[in-house]
KOLVEX-256877 format. One line per 3 residues: their letters; for each residue x, y, z of N, C-alpha, C, O. Coordinates in nm, 3 decimals, padded with zeros to 5 digits. Example, Ala and Ser with C-alpha at 12.3 -4.5 7.8 and 13.67 -1.06 7.14 Angstrom:
<recs>
AS> 01.319:-00.569:00.780:01.230:-00.450:00.780:01.320:-00.330:00.780:01.424:-00.332:00.846; 01.285:-00.225:00.708:01.367:-00.106:00.714:01.290:00.003:00.787:01.341:00.114:00.804
</recs>
This chain:
<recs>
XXX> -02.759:01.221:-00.849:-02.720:01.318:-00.749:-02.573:01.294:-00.714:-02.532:01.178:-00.708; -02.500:01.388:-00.693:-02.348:01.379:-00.693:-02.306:01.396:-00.566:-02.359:01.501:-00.528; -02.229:01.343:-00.466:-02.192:01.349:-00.367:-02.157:01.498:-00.302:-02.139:01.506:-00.181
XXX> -02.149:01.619:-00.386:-02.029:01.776:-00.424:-02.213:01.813:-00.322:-02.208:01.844:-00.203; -02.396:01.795:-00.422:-02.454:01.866:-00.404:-02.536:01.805:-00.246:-02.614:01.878:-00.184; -02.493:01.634:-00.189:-02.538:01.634:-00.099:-02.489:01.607:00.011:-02.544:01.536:00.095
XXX> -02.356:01.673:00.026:-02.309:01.704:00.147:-02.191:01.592:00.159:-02.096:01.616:00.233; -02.196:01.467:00.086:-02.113:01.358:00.137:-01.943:01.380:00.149:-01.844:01.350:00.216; -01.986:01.452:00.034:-01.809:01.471:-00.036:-01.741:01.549:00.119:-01.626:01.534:00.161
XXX> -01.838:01.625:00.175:-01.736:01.631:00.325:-01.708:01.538:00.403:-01.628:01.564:00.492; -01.754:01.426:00.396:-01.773:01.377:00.534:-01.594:01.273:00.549:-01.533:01.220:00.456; -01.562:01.275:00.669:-01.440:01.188:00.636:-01.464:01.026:00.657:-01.560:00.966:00.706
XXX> -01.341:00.982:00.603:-01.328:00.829:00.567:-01.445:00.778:00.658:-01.548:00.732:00.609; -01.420:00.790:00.815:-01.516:00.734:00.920:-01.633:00.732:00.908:-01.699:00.631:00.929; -01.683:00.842:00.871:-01.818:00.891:00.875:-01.903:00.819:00.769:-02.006:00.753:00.781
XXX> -01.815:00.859:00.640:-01.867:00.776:00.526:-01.904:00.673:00.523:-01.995:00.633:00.452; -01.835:00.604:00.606:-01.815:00.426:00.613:-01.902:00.381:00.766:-01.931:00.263:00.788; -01.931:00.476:00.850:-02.062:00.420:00.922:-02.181:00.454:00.859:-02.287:00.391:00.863
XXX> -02.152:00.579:00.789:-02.325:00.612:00.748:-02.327:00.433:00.626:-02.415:00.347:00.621; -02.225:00.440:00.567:-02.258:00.336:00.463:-02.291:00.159:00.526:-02.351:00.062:00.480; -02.224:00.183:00.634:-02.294:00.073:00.692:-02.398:00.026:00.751:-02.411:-00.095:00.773
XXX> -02.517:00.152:00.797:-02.606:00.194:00.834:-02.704:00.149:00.753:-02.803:00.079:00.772; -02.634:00.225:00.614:-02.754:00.198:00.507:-02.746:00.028:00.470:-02.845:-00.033:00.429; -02.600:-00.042:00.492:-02.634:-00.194:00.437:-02.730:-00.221:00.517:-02.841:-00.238:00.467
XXX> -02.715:-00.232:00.659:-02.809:-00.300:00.748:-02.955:-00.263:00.741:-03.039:-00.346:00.777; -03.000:-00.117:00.689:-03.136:-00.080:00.654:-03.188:-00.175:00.518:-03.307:-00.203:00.505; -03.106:-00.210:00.442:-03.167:-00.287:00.333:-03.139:-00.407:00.354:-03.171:-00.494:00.272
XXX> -03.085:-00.431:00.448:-03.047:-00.615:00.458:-03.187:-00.667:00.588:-03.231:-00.779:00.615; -03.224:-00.511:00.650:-03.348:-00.567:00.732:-03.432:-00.566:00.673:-03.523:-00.615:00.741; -03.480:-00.528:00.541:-03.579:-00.545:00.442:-03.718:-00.425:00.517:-03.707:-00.336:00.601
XXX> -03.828:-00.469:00.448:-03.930:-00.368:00.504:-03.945:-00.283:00.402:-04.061:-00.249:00.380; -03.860:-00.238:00.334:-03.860:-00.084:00.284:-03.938:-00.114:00.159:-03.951:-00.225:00.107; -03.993:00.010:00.114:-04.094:00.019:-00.053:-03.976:-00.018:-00.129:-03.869:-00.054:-00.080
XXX> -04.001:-00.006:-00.245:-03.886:-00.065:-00.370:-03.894:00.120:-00.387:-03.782:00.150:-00.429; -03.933:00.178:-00.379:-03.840:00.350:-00.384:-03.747:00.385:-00.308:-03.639:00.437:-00.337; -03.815:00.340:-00.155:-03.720:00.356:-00.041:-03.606:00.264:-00.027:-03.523:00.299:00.058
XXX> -03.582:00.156:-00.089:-03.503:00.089:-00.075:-03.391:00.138:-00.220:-03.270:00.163:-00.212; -03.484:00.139:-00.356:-03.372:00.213:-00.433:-03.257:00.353:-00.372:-03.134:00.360:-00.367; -03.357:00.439:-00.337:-03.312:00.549:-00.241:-03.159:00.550:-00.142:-03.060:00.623:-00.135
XXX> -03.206:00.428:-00.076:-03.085:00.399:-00.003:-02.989:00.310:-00.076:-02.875:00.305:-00.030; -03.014:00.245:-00.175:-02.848:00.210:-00.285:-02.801:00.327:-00.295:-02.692:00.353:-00.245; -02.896:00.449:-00.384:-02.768:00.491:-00.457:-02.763:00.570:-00.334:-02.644:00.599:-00.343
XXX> -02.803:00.630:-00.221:-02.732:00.679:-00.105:-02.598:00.588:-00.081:-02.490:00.645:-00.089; -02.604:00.452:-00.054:-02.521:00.395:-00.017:-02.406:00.378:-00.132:-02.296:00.335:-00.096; -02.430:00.414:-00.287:-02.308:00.408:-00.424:-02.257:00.524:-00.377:-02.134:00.522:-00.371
XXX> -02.325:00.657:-00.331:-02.250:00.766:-00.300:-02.146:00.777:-00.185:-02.036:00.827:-00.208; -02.179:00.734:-00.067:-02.139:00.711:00.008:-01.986:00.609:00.002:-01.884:00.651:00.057; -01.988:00.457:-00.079:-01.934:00.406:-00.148:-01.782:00.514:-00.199:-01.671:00.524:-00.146
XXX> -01.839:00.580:-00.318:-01.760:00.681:-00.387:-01.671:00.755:-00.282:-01.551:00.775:-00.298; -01.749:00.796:-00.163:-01.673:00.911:-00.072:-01.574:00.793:-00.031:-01.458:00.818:-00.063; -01.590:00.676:00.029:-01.492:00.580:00.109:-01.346:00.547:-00.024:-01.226:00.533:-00.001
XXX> -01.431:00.541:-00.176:-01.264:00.524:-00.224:-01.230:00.637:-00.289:-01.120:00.621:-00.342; -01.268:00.727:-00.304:-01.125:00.851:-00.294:-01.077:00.878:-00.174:-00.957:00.906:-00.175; -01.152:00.880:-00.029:-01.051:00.875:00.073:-00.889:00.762:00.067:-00.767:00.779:00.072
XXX> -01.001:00.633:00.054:-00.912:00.547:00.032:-00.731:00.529:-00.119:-00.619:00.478:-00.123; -00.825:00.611:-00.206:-00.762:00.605:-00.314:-00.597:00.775:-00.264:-00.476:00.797:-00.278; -00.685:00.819:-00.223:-00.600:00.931:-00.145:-00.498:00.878:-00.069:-00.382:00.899:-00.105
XXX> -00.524:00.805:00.044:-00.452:00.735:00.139:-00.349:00.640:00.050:-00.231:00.640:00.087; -00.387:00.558:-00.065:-00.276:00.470:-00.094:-00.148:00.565:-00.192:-00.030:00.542:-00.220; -00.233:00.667:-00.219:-00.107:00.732:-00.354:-00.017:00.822:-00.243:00.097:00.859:-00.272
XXX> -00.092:00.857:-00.093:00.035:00.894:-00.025:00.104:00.787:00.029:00.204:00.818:00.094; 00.082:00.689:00.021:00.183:00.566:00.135:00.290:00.562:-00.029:00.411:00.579:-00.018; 00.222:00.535:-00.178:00.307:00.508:-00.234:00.382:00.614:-00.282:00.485:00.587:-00.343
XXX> 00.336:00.782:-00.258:00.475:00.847:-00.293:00.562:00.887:-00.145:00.635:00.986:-00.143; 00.544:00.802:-00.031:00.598:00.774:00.043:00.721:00.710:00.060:00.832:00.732:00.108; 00.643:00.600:-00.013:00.804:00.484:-00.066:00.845:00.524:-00.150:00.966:00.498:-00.157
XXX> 00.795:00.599:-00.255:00.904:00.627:-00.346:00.981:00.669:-00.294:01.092:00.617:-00.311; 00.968:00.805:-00.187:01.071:00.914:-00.147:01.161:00.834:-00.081:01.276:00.845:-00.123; 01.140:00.734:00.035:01.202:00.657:00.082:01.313:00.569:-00.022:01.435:00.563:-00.004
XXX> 01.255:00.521:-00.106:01.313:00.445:-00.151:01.458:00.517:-00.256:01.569:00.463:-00.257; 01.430:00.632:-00.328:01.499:00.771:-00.366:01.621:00.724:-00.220:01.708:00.637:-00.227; 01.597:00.798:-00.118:01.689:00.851:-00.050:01.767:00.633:00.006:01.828:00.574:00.095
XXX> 01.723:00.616:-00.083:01.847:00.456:-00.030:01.903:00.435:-00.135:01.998:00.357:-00.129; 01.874:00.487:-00.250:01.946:00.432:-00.386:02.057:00.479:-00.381:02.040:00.581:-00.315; 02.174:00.473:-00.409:02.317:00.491:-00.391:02.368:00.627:-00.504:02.269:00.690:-00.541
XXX> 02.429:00.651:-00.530:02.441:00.802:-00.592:02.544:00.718:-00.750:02.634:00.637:-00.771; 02.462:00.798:-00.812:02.533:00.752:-00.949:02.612:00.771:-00.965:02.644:00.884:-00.927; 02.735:00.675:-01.042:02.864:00.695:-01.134:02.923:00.827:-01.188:03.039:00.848:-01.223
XX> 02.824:00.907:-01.186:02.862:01.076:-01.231:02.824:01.125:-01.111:02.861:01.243:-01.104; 02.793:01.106:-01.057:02.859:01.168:-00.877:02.892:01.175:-00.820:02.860:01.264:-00.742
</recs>
């Protein structure tokens, strides 16, 4: 099941990352059938997925951030 058909892919960074913490603590309190507990991994791999493309999003803007920054300090070339 792909994050697009169960709703995750909306949810933002925050959301993702409490629901995903939700689910560690549901399987770290044990109890659950071995369905219900599979169930909530790959809930929690999906969930997972949504936290690093937020994340993966967030670092490629800090780094074409610095690039731009770093562009506007470089000194102007010899033919300029």
């Amino acid at each position: 099941m792909s994050d697009e058909k169960n709703g995750y892919a909306t949810l933002g960074y925050e959301q993702a990352r409490d629901q995903l913490l939700e689910v560690v603590r549901e399987l770290e309190a044990g109890g659950k059938s071995l369905e219900e507990s599979l169930e909530l991994w790959e809930k929690g791999e999906e969930l997972a997925r949504v936290c690093e493309r937020h994340l993966e999003g967030a670092r490629k803007r800090i780094d074409d951030k610095l690039a731009s920054v770093g562009e506007a300090d470089e000194p102007p070339s010899d033919g300029e």
